[in-house]
Backbone bond lengths (Angstrom), bond angles and torsions (degrees), N, CA, C in turn:
res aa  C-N    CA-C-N  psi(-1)  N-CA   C-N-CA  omega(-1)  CA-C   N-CA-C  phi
1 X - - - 1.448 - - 1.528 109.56 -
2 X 1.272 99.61 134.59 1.860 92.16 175.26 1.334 110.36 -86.03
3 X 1.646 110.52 177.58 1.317 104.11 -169.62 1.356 110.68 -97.87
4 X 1.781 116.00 -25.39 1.249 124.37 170.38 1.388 110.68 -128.28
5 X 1.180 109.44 -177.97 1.900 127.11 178.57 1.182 129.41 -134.95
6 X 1.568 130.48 77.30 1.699 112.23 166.44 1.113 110.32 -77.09
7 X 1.685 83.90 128.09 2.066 106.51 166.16 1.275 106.26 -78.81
8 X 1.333 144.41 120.89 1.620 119.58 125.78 1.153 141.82 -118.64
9 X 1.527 108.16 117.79 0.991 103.63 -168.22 1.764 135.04 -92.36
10 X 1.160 128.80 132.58 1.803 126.00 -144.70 1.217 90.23 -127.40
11 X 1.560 123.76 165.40 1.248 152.58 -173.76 1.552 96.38 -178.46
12 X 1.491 116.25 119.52 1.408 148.10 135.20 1.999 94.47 70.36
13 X 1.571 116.59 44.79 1.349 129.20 -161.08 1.899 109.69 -112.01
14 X 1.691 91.41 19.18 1.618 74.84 -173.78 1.164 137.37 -74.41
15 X 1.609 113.52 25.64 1.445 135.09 -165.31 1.464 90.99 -104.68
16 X 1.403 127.16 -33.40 1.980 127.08 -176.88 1.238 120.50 -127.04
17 X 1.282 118.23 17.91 1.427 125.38 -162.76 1.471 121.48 -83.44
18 X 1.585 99.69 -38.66 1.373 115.08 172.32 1.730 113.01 -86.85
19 X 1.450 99.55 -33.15 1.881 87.91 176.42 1.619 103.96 -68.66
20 X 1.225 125.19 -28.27 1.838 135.90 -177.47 2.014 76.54 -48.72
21 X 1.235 94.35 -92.50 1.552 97.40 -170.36 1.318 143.58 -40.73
22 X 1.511 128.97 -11.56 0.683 145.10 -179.95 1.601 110.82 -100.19
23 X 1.470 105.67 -19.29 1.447 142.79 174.98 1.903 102.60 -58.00
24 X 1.639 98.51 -64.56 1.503 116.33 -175.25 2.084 107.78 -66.44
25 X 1.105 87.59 -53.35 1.530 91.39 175.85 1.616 112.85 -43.13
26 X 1.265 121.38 -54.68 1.593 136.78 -153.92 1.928 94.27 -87.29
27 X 1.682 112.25 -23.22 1.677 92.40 170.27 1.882 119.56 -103.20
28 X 1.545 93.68 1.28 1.359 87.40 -178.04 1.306 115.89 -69.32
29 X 1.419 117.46 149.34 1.189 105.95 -150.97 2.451 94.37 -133.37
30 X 1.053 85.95 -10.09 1.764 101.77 156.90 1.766 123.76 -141.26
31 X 1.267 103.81 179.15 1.679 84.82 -158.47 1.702 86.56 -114.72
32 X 1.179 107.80 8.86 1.901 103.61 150.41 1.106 119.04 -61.70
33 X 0.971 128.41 82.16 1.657 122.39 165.22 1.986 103.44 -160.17
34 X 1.310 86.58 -173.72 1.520 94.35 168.22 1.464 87.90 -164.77
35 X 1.720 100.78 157.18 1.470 113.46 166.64 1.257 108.17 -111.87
36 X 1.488 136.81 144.55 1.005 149.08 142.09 1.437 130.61 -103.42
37 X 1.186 119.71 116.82 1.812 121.30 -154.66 2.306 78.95 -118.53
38 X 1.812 80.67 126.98 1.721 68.68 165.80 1.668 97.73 -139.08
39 X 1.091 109.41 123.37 1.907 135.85 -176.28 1.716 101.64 -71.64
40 X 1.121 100.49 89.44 1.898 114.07 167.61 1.356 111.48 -52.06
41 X 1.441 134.90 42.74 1.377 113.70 -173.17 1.786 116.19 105.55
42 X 1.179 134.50 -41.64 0.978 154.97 -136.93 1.934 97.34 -41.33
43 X 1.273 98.68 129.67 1.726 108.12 172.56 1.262 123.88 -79.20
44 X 1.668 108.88 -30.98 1.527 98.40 -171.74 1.173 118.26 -121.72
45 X 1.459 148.22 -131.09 1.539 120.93 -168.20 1.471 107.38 -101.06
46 X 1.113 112.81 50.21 1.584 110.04 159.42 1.517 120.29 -73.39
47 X 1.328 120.09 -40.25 1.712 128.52 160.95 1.862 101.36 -45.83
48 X 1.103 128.75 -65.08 1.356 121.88 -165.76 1.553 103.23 -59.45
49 X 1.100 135.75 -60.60 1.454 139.44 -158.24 1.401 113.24 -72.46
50 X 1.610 111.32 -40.26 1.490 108.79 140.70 1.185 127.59 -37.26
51 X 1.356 123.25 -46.71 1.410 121.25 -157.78 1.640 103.57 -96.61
52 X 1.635 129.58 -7.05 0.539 110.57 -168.30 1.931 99.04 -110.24
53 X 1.163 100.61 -6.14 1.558 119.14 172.10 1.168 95.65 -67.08
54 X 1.012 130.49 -85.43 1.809 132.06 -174.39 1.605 115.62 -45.79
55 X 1.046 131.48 -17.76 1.299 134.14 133.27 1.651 133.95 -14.92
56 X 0.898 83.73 -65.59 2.258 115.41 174.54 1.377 109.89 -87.12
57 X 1.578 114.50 3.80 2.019 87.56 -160.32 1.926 76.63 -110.49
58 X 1.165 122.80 -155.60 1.195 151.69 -170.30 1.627 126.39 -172.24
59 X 1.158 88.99 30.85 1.681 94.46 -165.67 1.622 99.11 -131.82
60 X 1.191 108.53 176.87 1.809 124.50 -167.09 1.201 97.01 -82.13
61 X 1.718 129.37 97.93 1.159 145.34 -174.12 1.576 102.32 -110.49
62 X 1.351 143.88 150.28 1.294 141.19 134.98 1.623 114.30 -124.61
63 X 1.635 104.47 117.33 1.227 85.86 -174.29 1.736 107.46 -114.00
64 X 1.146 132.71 128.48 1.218 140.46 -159.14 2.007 114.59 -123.13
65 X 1.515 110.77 132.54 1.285 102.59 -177.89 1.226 111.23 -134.15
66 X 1.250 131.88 123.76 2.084 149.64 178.22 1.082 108.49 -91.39
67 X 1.044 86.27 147.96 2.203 98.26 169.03 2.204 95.03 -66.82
68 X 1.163 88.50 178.56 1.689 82.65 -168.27 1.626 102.85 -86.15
69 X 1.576 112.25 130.65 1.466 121.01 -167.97 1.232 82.96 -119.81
70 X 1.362 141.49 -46.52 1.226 122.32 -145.69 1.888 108.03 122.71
71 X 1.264 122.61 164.55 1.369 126.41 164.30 1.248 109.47 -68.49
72 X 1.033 140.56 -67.54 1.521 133.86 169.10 1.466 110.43 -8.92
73 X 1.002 100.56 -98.69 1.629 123.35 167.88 1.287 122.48 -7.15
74 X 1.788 95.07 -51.03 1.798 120.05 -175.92 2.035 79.43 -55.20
75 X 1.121 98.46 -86.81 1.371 130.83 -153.84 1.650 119.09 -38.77
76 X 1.639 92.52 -28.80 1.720 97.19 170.68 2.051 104.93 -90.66
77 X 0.853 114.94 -32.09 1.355 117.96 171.84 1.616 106.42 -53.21
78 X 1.467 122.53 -58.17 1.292 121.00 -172.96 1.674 97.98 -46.98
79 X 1.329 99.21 -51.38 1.542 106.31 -171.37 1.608 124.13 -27.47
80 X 1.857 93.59 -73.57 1.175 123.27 169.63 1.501 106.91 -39.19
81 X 1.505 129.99 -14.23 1.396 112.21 -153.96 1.821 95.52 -120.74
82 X 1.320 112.98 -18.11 1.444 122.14 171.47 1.765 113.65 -62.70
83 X 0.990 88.31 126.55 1.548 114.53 173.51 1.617 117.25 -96.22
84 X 1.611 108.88 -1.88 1.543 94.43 167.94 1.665 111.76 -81.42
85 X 1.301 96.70 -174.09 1.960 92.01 -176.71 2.146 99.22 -82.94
């Protein structure tokens, strides 16, 4: 079980998606955690750069994608999907 959880949740961001992540990686500061990135729909290459980010990492990634709900939606799903307490 991890001890914590970043959600993020993205829609149509493939212009910041990877500096966001590369963002989370560079402040974690223990290796309790997990990320969960969940893609609202996203149209343009935010699915690829994700997918090709998680490729290279080695760490507790979940990456998850919805038809478009909205951020809300994004954000309670990540929730639902975290395994920290």
């Amino acid at each position: 079980m991890s001890f914590f959880s970043i959600i993020i949740p993205t829609y149509n961001r493939s212009h910041t998606i990877l500096r966001a992540l590369d963002s989370v990686m560079k402040q974690k500061t223990s290796n309790e955690f997990e990320i969960i990135i969940v893609d609202d729909g996203s149209t343009d290459q935010t699915s690829e750069l994700v997918n090709d980010w998680l490729g290279s990492k080695n760490q507790k990634v979940k990456y998850i994608i919805q038809e478009r709900k909205g951020v809300s939606s994004a954000r309670n799903l990540g929730a639902t999907n975290s395994t920290s307490e």
